[in-house]
N, CA, C and O atoms as a GROMACS GRO file, in nm:
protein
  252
    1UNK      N    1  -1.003  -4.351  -2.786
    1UNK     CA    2  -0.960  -4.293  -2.661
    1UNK      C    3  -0.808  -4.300  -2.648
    1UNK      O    4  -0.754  -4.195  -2.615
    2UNK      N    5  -0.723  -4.418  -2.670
    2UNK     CA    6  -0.638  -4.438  -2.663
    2UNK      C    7  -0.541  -4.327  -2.753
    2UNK      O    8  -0.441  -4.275  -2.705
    3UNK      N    9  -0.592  -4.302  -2.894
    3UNK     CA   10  -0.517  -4.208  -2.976
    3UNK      C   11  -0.526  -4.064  -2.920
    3UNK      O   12  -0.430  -3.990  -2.943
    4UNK      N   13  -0.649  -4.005  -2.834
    4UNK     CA   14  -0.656  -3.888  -2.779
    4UNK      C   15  -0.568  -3.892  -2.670
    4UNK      O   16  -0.540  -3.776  -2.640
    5UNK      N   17  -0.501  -3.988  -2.584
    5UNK     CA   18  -0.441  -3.977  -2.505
    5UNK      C   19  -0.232  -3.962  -2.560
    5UNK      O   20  -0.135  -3.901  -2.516
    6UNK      N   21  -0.257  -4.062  -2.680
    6UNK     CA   22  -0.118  -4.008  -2.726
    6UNK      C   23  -0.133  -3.881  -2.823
    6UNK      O   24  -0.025  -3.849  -2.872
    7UNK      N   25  -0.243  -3.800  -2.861
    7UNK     CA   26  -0.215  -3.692  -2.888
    7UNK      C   27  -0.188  -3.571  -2.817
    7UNK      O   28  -0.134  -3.466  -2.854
    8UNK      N   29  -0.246  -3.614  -2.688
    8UNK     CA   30  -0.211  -3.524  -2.557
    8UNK      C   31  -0.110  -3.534  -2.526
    8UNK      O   32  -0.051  -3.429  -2.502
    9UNK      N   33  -0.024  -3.684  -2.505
    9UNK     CA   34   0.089  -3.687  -2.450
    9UNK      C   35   0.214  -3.608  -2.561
    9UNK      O   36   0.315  -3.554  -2.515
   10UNK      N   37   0.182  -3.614  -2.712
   10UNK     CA   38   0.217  -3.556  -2.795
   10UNK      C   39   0.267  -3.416  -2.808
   10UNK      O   40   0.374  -3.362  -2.835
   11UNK      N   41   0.127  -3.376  -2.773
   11UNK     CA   42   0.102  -3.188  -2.753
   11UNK      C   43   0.152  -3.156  -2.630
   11UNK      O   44   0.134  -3.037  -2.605
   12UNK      N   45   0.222  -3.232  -2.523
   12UNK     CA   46   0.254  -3.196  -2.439
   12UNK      C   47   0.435  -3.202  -2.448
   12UNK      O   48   0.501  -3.157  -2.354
   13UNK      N   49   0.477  -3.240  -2.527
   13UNK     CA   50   0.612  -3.322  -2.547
   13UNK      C   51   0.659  -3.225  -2.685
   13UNK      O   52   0.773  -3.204  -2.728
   14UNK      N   53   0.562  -3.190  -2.721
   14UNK     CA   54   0.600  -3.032  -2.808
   14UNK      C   55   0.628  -2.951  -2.737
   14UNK      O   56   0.741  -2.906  -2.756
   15UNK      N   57   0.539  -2.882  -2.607
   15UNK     CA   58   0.491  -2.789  -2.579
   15UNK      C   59   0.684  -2.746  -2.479
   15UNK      O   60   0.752  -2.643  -2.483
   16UNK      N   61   0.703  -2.860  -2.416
   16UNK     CA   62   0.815  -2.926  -2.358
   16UNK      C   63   0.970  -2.876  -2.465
   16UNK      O   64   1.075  -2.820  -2.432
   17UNK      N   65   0.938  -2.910  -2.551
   17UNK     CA   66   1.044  -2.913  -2.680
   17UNK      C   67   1.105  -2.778  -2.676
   17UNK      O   68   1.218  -2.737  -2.650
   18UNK      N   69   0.953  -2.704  -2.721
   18UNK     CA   70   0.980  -2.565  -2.721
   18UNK      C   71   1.015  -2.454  -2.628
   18UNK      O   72   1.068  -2.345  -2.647
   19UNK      N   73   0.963  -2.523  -2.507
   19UNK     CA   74   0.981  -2.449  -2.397
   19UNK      C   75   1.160  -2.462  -2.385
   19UNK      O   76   1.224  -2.357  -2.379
   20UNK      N   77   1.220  -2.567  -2.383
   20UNK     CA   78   1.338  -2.589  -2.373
   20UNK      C   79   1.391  -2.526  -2.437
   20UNK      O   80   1.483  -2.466  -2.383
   21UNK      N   81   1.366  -2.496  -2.614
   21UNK     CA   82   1.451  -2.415  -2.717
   21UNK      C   83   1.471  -2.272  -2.680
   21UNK      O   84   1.570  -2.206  -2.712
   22UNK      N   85   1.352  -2.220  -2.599
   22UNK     CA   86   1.314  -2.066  -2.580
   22UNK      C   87   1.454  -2.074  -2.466
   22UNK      O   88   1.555  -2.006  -2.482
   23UNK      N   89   1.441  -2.146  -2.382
   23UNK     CA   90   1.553  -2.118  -2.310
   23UNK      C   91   1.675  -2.125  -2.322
   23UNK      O   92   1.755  -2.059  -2.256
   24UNK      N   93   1.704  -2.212  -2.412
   24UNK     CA   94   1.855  -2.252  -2.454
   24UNK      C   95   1.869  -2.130  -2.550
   24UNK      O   96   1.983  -2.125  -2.596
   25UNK      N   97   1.797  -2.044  -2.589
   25UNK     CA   98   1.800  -1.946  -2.670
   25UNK      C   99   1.779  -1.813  -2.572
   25UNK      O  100   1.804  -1.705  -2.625
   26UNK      N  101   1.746  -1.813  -2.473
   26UNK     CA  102   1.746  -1.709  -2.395
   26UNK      C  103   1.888  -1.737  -2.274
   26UNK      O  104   1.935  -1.654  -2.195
   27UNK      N  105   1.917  -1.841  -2.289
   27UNK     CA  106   2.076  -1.857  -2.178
   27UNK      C  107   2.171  -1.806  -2.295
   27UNK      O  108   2.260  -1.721  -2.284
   28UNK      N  109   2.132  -1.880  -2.413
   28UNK     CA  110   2.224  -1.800  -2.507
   28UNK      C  111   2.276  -1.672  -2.525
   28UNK      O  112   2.393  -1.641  -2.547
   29UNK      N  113   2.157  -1.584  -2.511
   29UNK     CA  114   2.178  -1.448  -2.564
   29UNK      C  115   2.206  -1.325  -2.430
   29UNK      O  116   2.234  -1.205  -2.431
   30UNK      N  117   2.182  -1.433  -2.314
   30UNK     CA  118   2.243  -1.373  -2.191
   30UNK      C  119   2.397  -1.394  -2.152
   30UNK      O  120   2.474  -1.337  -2.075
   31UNK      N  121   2.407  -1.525  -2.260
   31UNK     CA  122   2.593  -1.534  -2.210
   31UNK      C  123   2.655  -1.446  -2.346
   31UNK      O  124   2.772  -1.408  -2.349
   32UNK      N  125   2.602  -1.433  -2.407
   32UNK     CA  126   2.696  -1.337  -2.546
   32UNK      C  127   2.696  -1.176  -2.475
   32UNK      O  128   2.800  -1.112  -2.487
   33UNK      N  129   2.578  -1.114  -2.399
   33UNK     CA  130   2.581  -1.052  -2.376
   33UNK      C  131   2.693  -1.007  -2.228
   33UNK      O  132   2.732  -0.890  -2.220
   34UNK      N  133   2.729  -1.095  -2.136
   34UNK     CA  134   2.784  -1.092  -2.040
   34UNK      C  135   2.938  -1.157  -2.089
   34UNK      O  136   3.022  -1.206  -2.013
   35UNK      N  137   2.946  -1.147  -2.191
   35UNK     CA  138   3.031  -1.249  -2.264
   35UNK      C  139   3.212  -1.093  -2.286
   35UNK      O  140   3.332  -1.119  -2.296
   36UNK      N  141   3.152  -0.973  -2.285
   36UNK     CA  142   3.244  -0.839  -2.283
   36UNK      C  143   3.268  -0.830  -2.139
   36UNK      O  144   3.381  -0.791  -2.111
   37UNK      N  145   3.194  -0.857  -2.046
   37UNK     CA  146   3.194  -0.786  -1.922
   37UNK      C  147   3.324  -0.876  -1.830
   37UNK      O  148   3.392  -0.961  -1.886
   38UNK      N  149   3.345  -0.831  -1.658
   38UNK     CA  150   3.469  -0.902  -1.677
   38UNK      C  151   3.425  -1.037  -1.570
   38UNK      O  152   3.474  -1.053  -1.458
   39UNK      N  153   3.336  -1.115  -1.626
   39UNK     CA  154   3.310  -1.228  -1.607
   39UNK      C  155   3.187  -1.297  -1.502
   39UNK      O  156   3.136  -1.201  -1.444
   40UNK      N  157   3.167  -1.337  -1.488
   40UNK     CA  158   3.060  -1.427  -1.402
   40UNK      C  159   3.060  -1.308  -1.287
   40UNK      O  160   2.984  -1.212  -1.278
   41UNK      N  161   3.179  -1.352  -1.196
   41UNK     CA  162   3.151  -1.281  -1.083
   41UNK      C  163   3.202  -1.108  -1.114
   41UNK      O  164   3.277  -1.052  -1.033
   42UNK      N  165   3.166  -1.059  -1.201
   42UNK     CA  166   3.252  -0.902  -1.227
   42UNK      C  167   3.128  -0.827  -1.155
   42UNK      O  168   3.012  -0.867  -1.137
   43UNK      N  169   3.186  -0.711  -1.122
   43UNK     CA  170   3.115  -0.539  -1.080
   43UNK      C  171   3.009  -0.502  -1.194
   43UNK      O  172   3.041  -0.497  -1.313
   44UNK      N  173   2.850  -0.470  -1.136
   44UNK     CA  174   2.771  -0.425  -1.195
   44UNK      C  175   2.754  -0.310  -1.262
   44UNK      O  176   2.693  -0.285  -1.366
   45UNK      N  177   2.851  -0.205  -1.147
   45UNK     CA  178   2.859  -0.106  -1.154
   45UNK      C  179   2.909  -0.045  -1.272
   45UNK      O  180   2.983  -0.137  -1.308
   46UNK      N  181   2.926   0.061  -1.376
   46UNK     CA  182   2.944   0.058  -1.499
   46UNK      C  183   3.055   0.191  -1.469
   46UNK      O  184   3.177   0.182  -1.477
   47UNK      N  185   2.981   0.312  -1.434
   47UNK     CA  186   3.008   0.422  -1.456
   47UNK      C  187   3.011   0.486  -1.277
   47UNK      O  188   2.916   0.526  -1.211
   48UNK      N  189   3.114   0.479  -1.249
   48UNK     CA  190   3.133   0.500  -1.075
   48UNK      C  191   3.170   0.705  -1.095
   48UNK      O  192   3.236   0.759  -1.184
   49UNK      N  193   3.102   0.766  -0.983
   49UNK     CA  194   3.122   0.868  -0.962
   49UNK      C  195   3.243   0.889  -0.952
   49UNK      O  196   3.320   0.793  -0.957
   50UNK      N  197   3.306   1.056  -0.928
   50UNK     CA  198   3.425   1.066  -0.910
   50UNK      C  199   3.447   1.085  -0.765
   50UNK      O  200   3.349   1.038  -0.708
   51UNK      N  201   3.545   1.139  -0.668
   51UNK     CA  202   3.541   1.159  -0.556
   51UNK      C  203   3.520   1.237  -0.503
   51UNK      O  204   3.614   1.314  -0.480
   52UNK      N  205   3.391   1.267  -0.451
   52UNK     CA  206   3.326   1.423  -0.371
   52UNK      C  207   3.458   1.476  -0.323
   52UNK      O  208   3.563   1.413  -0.329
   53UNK      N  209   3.441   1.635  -0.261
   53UNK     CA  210   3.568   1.682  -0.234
   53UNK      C  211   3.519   1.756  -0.126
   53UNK      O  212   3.574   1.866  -0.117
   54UNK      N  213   3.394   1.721   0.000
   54UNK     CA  214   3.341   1.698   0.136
   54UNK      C  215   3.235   1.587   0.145
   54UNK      O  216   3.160   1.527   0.068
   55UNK      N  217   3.264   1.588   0.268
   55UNK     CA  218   3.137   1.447   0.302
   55UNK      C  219   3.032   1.518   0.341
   55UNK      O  220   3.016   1.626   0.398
   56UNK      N  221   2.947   1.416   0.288
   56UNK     CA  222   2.786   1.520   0.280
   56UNK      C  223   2.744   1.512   0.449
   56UNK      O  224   2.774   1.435   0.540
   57UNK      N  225   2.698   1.579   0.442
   57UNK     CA  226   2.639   1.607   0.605
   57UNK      C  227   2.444   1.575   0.630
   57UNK      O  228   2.348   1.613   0.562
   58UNK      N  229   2.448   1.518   0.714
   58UNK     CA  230   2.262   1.477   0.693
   58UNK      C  231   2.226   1.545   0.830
   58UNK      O  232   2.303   1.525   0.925
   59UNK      N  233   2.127   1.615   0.845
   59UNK     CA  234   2.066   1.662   0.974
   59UNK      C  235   1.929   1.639   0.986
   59UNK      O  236   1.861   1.661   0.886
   60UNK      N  237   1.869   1.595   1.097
   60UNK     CA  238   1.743   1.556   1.141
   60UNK      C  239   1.659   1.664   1.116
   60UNK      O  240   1.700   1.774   1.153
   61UNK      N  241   1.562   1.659   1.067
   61UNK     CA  242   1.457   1.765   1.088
   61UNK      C  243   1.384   1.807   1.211
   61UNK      O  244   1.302   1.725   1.250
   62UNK      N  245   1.397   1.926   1.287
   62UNK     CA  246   1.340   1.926   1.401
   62UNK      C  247   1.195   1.992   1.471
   62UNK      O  248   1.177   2.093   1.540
   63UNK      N  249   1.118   1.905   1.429
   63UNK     CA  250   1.003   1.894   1.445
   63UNK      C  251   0.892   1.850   1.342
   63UNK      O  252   0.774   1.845   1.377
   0.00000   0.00000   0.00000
């Protein structure tokens, strides 16, 4: 009984291991990727329109 319980605590302390690697490997490949852009706090925005040349007009539908 005693050995089934350190093989559990075992399989759990893997399970732990790996879970940690997946992430240190997924923070990884999110900071290489954000790693061009212009930093932590930078603009999402990529590709901004140019400047309309009237303001759009919205009207209610009536009825």
């Amino acid at each position: 009984m005693a050995d089934n319980a350190e093989e559990r605590e075992g399989d759990q302390d893997d399970v732990k291991r790996r879970f940690k690697e997946a992430l240190e490997r997924k923070r990884g490949a999110a900071a290489d990727k954000n790693a061009g852009g212009a930093g932590k706090n930078g603009s999402k925005v990529r590709g901004v329109h140019e400047r309309a040349d009237h303001q759009r007009q919205f009207r209610r539908k009536s009825g």
